[in-house]
N, C-alpha and C positions, 0 to 999 in steps of 0.2 A: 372525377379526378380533381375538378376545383376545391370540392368538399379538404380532399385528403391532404392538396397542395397549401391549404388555410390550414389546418391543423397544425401539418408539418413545420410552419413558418412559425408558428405562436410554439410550439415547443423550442424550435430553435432560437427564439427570444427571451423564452422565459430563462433556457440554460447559458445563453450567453451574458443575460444580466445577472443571473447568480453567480456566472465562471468569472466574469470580468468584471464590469463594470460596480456592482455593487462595492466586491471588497475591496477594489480602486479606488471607489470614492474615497469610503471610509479608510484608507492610506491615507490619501488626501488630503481628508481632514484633519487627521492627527499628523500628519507633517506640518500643513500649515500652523497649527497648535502649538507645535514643538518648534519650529521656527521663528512662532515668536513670545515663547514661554523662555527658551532655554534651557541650561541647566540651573543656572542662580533662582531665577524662579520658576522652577518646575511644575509648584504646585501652589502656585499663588492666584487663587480663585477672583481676587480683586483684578488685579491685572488680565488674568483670560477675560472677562466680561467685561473691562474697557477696548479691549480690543477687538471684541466681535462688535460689538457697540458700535467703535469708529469703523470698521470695517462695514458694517450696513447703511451705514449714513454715506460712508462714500460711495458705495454702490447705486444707493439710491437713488443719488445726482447724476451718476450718469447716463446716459438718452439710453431708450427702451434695445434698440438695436445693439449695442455695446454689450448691454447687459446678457442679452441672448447668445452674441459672440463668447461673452466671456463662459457663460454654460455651454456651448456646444467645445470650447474649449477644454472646460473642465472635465466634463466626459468623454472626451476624446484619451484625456492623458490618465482619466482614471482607467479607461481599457488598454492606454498603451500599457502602464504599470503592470496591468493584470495577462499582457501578454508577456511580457518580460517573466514576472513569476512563474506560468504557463509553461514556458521553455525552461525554466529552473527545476521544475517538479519532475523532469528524466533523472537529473541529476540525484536529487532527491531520490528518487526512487532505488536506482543502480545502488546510492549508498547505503540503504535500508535491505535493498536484499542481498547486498555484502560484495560486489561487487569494485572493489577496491584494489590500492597499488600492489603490487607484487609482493612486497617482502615485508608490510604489513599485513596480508592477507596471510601467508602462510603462518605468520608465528601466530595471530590471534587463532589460526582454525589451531592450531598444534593447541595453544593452549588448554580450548577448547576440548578437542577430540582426550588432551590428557584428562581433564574433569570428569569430561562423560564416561571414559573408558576405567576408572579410577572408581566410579562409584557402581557400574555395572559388574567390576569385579568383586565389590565387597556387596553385594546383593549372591552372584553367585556363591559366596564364601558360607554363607549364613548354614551355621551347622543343621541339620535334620533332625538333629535331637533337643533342639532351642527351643523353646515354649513356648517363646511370642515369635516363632519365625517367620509368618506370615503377614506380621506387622512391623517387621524391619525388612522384609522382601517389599515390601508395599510402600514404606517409607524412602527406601532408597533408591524404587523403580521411578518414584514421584520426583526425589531428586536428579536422577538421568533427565525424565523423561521434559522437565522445565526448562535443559540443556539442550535438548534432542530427541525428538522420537526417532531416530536412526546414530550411526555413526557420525559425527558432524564433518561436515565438510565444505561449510560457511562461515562467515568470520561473525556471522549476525545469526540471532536467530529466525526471523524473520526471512532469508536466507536459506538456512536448513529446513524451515518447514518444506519449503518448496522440495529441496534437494532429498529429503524422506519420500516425501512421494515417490519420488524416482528412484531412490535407492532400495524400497522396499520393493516397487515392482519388479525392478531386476532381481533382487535377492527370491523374492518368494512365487513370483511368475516368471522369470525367466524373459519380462516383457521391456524394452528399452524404452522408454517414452519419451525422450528427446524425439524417436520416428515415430512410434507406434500414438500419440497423444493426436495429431493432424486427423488419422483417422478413425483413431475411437470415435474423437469428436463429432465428427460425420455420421457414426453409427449411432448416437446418444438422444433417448428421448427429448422431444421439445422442453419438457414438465424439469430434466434433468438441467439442459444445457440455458435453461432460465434461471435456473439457481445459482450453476456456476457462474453464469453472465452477470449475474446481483452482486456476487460477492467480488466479484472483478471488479465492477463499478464502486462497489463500496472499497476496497482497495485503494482503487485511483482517486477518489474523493479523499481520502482519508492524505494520500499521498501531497494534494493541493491544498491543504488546510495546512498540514507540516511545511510547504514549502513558504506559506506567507509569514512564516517565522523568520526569513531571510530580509526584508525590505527593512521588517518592522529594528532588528538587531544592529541594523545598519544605522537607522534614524535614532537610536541611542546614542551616537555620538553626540549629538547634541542635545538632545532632549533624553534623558537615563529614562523617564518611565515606560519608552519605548521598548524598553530593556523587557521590562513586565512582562506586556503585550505579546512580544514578539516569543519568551518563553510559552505561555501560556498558547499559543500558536503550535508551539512545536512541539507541548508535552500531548496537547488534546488530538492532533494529528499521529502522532507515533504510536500514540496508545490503539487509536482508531484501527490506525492500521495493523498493527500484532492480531486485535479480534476478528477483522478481515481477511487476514491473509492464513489465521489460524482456522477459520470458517473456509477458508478456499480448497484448503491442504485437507482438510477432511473432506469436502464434498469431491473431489477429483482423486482422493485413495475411495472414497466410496463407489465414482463410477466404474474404476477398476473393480473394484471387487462386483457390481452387480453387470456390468456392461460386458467385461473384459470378453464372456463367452462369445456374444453376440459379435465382436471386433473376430474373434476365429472365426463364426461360422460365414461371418461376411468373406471372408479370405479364405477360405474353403477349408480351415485345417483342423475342423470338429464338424461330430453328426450330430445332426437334427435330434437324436436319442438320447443325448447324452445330458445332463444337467448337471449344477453344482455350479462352483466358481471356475474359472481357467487352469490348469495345468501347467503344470514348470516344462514340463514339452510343447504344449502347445503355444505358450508363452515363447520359445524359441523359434519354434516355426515363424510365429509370427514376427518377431525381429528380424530374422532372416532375412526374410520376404519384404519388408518396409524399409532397410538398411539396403539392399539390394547393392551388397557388396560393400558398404559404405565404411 
């Protein structure tokens, strides 16, 4: 147990100075930078190296203990920083999967649902007697499909991935996964629920890279390059996260579709005989029975 409680300790250090402390410093450092760069000299390379210059020299004079204070200092407020961010990355996140005020929410999913529903019709329209119809059915399934792999009903895409999930299980299994998702998961191979657990992790990572675009946006006010920084935060994270959560939205329509039996036969509402994917009846049962009147 010693063994396992050493382990456990050096992992939970490795991720706290990756989650926290690291990209605090480096806030840190570019705050102090930018507090005494400015905006008039932003980018005046003479000046930042007279400044670290005197900044070392004065350091230097001061008695060994100070010095120590002043880094146990400095690391303290670079994981305050990165706890502050930490609590902003919900935020973050609500706002990426769409999650938003009321009456924004509704016009942008309207918008939305008109585009997607706008180009699914002219995909149906394509005549049968059209020569290339198979590659305007292909082209403009491509265009829904960059909107929504379902009906949308998010004001984000990132958003409707998720909400496909769920709306295809109800439409074509008859399976509610707001309940029924608790206990597939229960029933879901290790090998399975390792994958989806990756891509969840990669998600949330993705999600605290995007949120350190907040501190950095802020510290433009006085120093503009922060500007930069703080973009380049937010585009590398948002992007991360679309392929994460596009990765998530597949592997969880996948365990439906290979698991979902195994979620009945657990619930008693398929035989042992039977094989293939789930049924739109037995999909019902099983909501039934998880909703438990709900």
């Amino acid at each position: 147990m010693g063994r396992f409680f050493e382990e456990l300790a050096k992992k939970l250090a490795e991720r706290w100075l990756a989650l926290l402390a690291l990209p605090g410093a480096l806030f840190l450092v570019v705050a102090v930078i930018g507090g005494w760069q400015g905006h008039r000299a932003a980018l005046d390379g003479r000046r930042l190296r007279q400044g670290a210059q005197d900044l070392s020299a004065t350091l230097s004079r001061l008695p060994a203990g100070i010095q120590v204070g002043l880094l146990v200092g400095a690391l303290l407020g670079a994981v305050g920083v990165g706890l502050v961010v930490q609590a902003f990355a919900g935020v973050t996140r609500l706002v990426w999967l769409g999650s938003w005020p009321e009456p924004l929410l509704r016009w942008r999913v309207q918008a939305r649902r008109r585009r997607w529903l706008g180009l699914v019709g002219q995909r149906r329209s394509v005549s049968g007697e059209d020569p290339d119809r198979q590659d305007k059915i292909d082209r403009l399934a491509g265009k829904a499909n960059r909107i929504a792999l379902a009906e949308p009903g998010r004001p984000t895409w990132m958003g409707d991935r998720v909400h496909a999930v769920e709306k295809v299980a109800l439409a074509r299994f008859g399976l509610d996964l707001t309940f029924g998702w608790p206990r597939l998961w229960l029933v879901l191979p290790d090998t399975v629920r390792a994958e989806i657990t990756a891509a969840e992790a990669s998600f949330a990572a993705a999600v605290a890279t995007g949120t350190w675009s907040l501190p950095y946006l802020a510290l433009a006010i006085v120093w503009w390059p922060a500007a930069v920084v703080g973009v380049a935060f937010g585009i590398t994270g948002w992007s991360r996260a679309r392929a994460a959560i596009g990765d998530l939205g597949a592997l969880s329509e996948a365990a439906v579709d290979l698991h979902g039996r195994t979620l009945a036969l657990a619930l008693g509402v398929a035989d042992q005989e039977e094989t293939g994917v789930l049924t739109a009846e037995q999909g019902r049962k099983i909501t039934s029975i998880v909703r438990k009147g709900r």
